[in-house]
C-alpha positions in Angstrom: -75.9 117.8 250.4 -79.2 115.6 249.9 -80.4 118.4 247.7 -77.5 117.5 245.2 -77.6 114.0 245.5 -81.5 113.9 244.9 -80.5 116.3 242.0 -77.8 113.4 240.7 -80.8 110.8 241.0 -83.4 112.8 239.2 -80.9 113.1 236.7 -80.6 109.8 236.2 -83.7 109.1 236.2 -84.4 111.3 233.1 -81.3 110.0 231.1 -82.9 106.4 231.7 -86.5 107.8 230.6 -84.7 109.7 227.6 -83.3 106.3 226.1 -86.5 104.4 226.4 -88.3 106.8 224.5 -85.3 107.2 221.8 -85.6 103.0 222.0 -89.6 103.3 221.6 -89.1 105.4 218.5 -86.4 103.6 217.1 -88.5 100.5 217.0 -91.6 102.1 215.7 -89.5 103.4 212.9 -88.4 99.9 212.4 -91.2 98.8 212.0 -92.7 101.5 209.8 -90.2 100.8 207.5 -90.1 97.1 207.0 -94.1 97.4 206.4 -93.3 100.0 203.8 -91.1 97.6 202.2 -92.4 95.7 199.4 -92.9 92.2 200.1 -90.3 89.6 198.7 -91.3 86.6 200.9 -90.7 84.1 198.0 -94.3 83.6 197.2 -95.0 82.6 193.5 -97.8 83.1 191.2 -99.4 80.7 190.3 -101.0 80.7 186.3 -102.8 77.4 186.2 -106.0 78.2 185.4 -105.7 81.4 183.7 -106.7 81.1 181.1 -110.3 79.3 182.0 -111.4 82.2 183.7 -111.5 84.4 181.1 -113.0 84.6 177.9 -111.7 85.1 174.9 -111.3 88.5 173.0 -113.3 89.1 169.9 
């Protein structure tokens, strides 16, 4: 009998272990992805100044 329930505990123990991981790589896929996204943060470019930086073409 305490060979099953020890059995019913490892068990357990390697479902729990089985889900973190599968969490882990969730969230490093997550992450992957919304770095590979491009960025849309709402910045603006700004064009003051443009112009005075360069020189004109011939």
């Amino acid at each position: 009998m305490f060979e099953y329930e020890l059995h019913k505990v490892m068990h357990a123990e390697l479902i729990r272990r089985a889900g973190l991981q599968r969490l882990a790589r969730e969230a490093y896929r997550a992450r992957r992805a919304r770095r590979n996204l491009p960025e849309e943060s709402g910045r603006t470019v700004s064009t003051s100044g443009v112009r005075d930086r360069f020189t004109p073409a011939a």
